[in-house]
N, C-alpha and C positions, 0 to 999 in steps of 0.2 A: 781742895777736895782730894782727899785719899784714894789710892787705885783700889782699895776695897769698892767704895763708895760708888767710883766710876762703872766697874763691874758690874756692882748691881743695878745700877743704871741701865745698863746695856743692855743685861738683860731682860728688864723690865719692858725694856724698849722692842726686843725681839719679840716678846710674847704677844706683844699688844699690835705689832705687822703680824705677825702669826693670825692673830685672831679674825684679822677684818680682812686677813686674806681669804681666811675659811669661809666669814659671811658674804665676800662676794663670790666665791666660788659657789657657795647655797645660795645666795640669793636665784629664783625664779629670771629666766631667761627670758626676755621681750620676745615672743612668737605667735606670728599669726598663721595659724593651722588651714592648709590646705587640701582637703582630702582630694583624692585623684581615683575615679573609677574608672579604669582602664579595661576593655578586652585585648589580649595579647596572646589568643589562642583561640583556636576554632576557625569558619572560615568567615569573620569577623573581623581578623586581625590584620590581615592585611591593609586593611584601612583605617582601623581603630588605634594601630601601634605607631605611626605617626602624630596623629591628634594625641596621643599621651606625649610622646616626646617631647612635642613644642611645648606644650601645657608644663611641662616638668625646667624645660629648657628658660620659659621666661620667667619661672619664678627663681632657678637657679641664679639669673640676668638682674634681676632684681634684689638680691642678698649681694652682689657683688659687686653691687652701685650705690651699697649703704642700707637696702631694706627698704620699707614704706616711709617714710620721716625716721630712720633709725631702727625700726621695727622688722627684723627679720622674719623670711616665712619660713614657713616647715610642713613636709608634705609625707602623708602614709599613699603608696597604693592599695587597692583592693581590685581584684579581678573579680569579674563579672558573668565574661564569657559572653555577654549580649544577651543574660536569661533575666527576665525582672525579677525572679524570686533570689538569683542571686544581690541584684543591687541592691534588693529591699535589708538583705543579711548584711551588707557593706555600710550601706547607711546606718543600721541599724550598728552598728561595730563601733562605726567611724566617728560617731559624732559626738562622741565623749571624748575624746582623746586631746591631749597636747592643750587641757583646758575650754576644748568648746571647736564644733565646724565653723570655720568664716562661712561657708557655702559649699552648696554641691552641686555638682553637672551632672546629669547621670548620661549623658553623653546617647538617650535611649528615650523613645517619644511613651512607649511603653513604660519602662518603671519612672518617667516623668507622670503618667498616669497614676501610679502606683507610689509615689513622695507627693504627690499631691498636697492629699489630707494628713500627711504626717509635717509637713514641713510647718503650718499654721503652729501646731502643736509644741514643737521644739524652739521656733523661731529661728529656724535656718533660713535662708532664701535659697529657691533654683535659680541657676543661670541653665535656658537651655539654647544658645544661639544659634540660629537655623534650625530649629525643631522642636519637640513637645507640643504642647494645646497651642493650638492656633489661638482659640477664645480669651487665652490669657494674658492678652496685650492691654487686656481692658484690668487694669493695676485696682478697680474701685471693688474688683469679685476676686480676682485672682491678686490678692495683698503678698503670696510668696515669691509668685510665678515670674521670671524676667525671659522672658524670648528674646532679647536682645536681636536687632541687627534685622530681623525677618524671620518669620513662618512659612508654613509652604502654605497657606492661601496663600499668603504675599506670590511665593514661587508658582503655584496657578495659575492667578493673572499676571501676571509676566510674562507666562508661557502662550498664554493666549496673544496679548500683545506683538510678542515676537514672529508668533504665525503669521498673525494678521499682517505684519511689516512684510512679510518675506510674498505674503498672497498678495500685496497691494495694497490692503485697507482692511478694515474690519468689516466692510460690505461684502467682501469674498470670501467672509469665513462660512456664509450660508451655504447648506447643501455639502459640505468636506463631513470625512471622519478622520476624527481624532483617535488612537487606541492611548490606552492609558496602562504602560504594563509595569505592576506595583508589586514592594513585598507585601505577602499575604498577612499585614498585624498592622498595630495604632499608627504605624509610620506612615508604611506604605496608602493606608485608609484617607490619612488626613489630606489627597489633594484632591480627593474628588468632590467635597461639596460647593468648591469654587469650578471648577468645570461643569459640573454640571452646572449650576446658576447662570453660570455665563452662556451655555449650550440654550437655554431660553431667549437668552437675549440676542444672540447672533446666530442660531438656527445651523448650528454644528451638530454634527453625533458622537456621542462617546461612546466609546467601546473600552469597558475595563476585563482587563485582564490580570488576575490574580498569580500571581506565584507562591507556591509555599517555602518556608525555609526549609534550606539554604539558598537554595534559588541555581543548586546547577542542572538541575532537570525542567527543560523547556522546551523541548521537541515540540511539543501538544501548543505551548500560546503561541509560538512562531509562524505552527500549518496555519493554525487561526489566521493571522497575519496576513500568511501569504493568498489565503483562502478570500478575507474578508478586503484587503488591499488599502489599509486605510494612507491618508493623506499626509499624516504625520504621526510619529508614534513617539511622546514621552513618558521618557524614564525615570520610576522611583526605585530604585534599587539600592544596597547595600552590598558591600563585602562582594564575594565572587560572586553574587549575581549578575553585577553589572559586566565582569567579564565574560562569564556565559552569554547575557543576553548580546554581545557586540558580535563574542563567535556565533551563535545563531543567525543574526542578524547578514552575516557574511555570509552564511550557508546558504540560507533560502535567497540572498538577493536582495535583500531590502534597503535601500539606498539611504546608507550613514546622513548622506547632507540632510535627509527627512526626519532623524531623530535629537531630540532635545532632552538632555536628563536635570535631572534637579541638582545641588549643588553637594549630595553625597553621591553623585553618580559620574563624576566627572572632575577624578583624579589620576594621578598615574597608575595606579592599581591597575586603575578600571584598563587601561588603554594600552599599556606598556607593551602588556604580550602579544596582543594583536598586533600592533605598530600599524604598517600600513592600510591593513585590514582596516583598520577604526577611522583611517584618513575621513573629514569632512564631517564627523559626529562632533556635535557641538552639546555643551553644560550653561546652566546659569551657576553664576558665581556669587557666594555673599557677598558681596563686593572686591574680593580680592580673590587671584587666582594664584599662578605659583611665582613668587618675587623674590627670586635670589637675590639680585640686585639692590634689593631694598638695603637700607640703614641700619633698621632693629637686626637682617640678618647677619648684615657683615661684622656687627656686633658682636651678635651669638657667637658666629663662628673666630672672630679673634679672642673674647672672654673668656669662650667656655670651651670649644670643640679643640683652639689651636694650644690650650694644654689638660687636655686628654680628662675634660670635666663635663663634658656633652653626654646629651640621653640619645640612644642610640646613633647611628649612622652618620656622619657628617654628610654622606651625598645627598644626603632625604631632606636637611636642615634647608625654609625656602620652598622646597615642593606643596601643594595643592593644604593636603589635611592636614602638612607639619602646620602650616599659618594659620589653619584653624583652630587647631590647638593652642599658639602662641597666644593668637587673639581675644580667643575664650579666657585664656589666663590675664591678658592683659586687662580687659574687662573685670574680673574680679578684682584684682589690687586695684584697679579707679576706683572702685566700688569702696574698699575701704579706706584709701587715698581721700574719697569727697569725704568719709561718715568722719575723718580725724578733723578734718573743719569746721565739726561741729562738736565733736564730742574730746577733743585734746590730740593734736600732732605726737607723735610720739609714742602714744598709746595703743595697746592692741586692742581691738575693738570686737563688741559681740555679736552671732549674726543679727541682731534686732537694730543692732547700730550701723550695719552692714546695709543691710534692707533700705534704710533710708538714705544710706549714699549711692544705692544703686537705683534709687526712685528723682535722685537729682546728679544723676550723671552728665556734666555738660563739656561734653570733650571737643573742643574746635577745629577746625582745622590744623592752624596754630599751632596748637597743643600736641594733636596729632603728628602732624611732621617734625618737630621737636622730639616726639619722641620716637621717632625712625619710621613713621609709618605714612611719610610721604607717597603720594600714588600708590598705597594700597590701601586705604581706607576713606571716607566720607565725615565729617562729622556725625556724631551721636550724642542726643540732648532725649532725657528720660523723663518723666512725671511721675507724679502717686497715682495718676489714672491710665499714663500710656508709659507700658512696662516693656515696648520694644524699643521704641525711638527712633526707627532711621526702617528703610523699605526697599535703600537701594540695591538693585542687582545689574552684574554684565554678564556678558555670553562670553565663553573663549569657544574654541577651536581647537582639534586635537590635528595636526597637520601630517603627522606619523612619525613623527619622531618629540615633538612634544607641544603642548597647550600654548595659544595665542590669541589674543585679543586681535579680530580682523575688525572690529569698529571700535572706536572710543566709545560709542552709544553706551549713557547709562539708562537702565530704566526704573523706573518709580511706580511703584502698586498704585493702583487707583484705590483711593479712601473711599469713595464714592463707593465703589462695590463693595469692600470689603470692612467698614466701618460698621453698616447694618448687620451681617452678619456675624461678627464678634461681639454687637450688643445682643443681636438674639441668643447665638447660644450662651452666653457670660450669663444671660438674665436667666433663662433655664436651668442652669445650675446652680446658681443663688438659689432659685426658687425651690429644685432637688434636696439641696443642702442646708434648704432654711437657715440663705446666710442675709445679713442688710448690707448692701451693698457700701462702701465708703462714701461720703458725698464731699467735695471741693472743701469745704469747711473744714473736716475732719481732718483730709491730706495734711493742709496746712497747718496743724499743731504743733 
């Protein structure tokens, strides 16, 4: 073979790595699209800009451990501000993009209200964990909706529970007032039809008190308070509400050990600046409170924070709503993690394929501490009929310098109460929306 001959050879051979260089440089990238509705402004942010973090931080955790089965994720934010008419514009943005939404949080019980009826439509599913429709556990009416983890009925009767524990029994909850001081919208609304239910049945009083947003003007429900003297007073608060209402709290005298807030109510935010002030005010927790210590974060923080790829703060990484966020996110990639076992490992998945792996999510103990969430989470096992799967809450303790679990005590919603009520209202809305309900049969196709 002559050096001409060769040459052309060579070059033949250049053009042809040339080529399929280009086509895998074009070829479409394996990603599964996480949209991220964050508030990081307003006075919203302060507890909203943590839960993005984590949320941004495990899916970063997750590309950097290889992807879903190989399947990279990829995420837009949209701020929100905590206005529904803005998430409805994010969503609306969002869910074309980078090929299709795997899912939305709107991180917002209100424009959970308001995705609703759009999400059926698109075939996105909500993840709303710890908040949105209570009614939407019942997966046979609400086919989009996943409240994973718990509702605030669940956090209702818990609260009641816990009273009860502290009064001695549920026979001494007769004759006590309970105040209930709430943000004035779909949030704050959602804990009172389990208190009151339960105000029947053990012969309590509620006393609701309304805040409007933002929630730092409260002079007026405190006098109430101090006025009306009730027995226990919990908190549904948001953003610097809940630090208002702990400095009022301090002001009139109202004795922190007597307050109990729900699990957006009791974070560092909330408590930081008071510090001692807040000593003896206690939160339920979705199961988990703030776990530096844990696995997944020492993780985080050697992957991604120890060279300079972390979403905000490294001190915040571990604190209260950073692991809400992480969790929420962790939840989603299960979610497409189970739909690849059914529909190809490997693959990126649509949210219609999404929906069904988060209708059969069966995360173990096991499985959980394997993947770093030893002592801070419980298992969670999902259905096409029950769209939360798990009910557990603890209490911490803010001790003035920071959050503590003083019992191991976990507690568990009574189904018993709270089963009839999410079929009534579920059935109500079916019947508003002239939907047919799923039946067992169908699930299973």
């Amino acid at each position: 073979m002559n050096l001409r001959k060769l040459a052309s050879m060579a070059s033949l051979s250049a053009i042809v790595l040339s080529s399929l260089a280009t086509l895998a440089v074009a070829a479409p990238a394996k990603e599964q699209f996480f949209p991220v509705l964050v508030t990081r402004t307003g006075p919203i942010a302060p507890n909203a800009t943590p839960w993005a973090n984590g949320y941004i931080d495990y899916l970063k955790l997750v590309n950097a451990k290889g992807g879903i089965n190989g399947v990279k994720t990829v995420f837009e934010e949209c701020e929100t501000g905590y206005a529904t008419d803005r998430i409805v514009e994010c969503y609306e943005r969002l869910k074309g993009m980078h090929g299709g939404a795997t899912v939305f949080q709107p991180l917002s019980t209100g424009g959970t209200f308001a995705l609703t009826e759009k999400a059926p439509v698109d075939k996105i599913p909500l993840i709303t964990a710890g908040y949105g429709r209570s009614e939407s556990q019942n997966g046979a009416v609400f086919t989009w909706n996943f409240p994973l983890l718990g509702t605030y009925w669940v956090g209702s009767e818990v609260a009641i529970q816990y009273i009860a524990k502290k009064l001695g029994g549920v026979g001494n909850l007769k004759g006590k007032k309970i105040a209930l001081v709430y943000h004035d919208s779909p949030y704050g609304k959602e804990a009172i039809p389990v208190l009151e239910e339960l105000s029947k049945k053990y012969g309590y009083e509620v006393q609701l008190l309304p805040v409007a947003a933002p929630g730092v003007e409260q002079k007026a429900t405190w006098l109430q308070i101090r006025q009306a003297r009730p027995d226990f007073v919990l908190l549904s608060g948001w953003g610097v509400m809940n630090l208002t209402a702990l400095r009022e709290a301090q002001a009139t005298g109202y004795p922190r050990d007597k307050m109990l807030g729900n699990w957006w109510s009791g974070a560092e935010p909330d408590v930081r600046d008071v510090g001692e002030g807040a000593k003896g005010y206690s939160a339920m927790t979705l199961q988990h409170g703030a776990e530096p210590n844990s696995k997944v974060v020492k993780e985080i923080l050697a992957t991604l924070h120890a060279k300079g790829l972390g979403t905000g703060p490294k001190e915040e990484v571990g604190d209260v709503l950073y692991m809400r966020g992480l969790i929420s996110s962790m939840l989603a990639v299960e979610g497409v993690r189970k739909a690849q076992e059914r529909y190809g490992k490997g693959k990126v998945m649509t949210g219609e394929q999404v929906r069904w792996g988060l209708e059969h999510l069966d995360l173990d103990q096991k499985t959980l501490d394997a993947m770093g969430f030893a002592g801070v989470m419980r298992p969670v096992q999902t259905s096409c009929l029950d769209h939360m799967g798990s009910s557990w809450v603890r209490i911490h303790t803010w001790n003035g310098k920071k959050w503590e679990f003083v019992s191991p005590d976990w507690y568990q919603a009574d189904a018993n109460t709270l089963r009839p009520m999410v079929m009534l209202a579920s059935g109500k809305y079916a019947e508003e929306k002239k939907l047919k309900p799923r039946t067992p049969e169908e699930c299973n196709k």
